[in-house]
N, C-alpha and C positions, 0 to 999 in steps of 0.2 A: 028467243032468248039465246043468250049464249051458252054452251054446251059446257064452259070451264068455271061461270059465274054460279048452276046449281052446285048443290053439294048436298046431301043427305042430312038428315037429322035422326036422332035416335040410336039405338044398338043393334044388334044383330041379335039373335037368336045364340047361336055359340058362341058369341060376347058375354050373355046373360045366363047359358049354360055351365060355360067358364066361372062367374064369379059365384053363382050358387056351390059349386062342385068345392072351390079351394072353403067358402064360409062352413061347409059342411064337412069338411076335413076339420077345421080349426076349430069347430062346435066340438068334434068328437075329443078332440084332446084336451080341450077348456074345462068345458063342463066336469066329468072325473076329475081332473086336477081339484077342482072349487070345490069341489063336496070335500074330497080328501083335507082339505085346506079347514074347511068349517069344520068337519070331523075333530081334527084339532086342537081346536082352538077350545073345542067344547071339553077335552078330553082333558086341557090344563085347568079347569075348573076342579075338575077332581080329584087331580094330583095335587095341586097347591094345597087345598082343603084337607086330605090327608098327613102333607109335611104338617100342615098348621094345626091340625088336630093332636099329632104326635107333640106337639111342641104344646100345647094345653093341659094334654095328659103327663108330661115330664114334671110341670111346673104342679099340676096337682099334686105327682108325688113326693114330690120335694116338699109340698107345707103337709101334707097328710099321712106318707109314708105307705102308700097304698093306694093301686090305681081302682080298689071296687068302688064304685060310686060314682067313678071318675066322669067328667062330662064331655061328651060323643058329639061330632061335630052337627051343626045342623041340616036338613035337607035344603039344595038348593034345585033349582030351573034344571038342571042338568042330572042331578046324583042323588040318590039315597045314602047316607050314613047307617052302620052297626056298628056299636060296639061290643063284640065275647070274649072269652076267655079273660074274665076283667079276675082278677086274684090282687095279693097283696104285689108279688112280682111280676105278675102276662099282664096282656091283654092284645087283642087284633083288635084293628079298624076295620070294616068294611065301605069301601065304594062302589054300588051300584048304580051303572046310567039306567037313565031314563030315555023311553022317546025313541028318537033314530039313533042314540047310541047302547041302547039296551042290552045290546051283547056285549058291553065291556064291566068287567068285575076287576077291581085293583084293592090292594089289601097294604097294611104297613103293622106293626107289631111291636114291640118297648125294645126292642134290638136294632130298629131300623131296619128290620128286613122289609123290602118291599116287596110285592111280585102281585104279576099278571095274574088269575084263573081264569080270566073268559078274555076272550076280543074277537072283532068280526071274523071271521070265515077266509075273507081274502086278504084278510093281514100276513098272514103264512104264520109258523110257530110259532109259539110263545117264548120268550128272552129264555135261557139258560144260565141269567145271571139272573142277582137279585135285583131286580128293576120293572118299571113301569113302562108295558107297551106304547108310546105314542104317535108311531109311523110307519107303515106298511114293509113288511118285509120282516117282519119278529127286530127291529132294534128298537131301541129304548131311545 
């Protein structure tokens, strides 16, 4: 046979070294991203549900003149509802996650105040304004 006619088939070993090495770079930076990502996505379930809560509770007081009795949003896949401080002029919402976001607690009040008390751990601090944690780093 002629010597210029073989030719090899397959990869090498440090070919295949090679492409494991860079997939396992790109795993480590993906993966984190995607959870953060799903984190999220889970986290405006229970902000929205808060605004829309505040907006149910406005509209009671409007026909009732008094938010006691008022009605507290309902539990979903993601969040627990409270409603305290219910009087004729307070009341706080509470959102509690559930599940893999269990440490986030978000709260809203007849002022529209919002604010953080719990979020994960590697989120860093909680806002110093009145606002809802939703992204790493304490911003809103």
């Amino acid at each position: 046979m002629d010597a210029l006619k073989m030719t090899q088939k397959g990869f090498t070993l440090i070919e295949l070294m090679i492409a494991v090495a860079i997939i396992g770079i790109l795993a480590a930076v993906a993966i984190p991203q995607y959870a953060d990502y799903v984190t999220r996505g889970k986290l405006q379930e229970g902000t929205s549900n808060l605004a829309n809560g505040r907006v149910v509770m406005e509209r009671f007081f409007q026909d009732n003149r008094t938010y006691v009795a008022g009605p507290c949003p309902v539990a979903t896949t993601n969040f627990t509802y409270t409603c305290s401080n219910l009087s004729a002029t307070t009341y706080t919402i509470t959102a509690t996650g559930l599940n893999s976001i269990s440490n986030f607690i978000y709260t809203i009040d007849q002022a529209n105040t919002k604010g953080t008390t719990q979020a994960n751990t590697g989120w860093g601090a909680y806002p110093t304004t009145a606002c809802w944690q939703v992204r790493k780093g304490g911003s809103c």
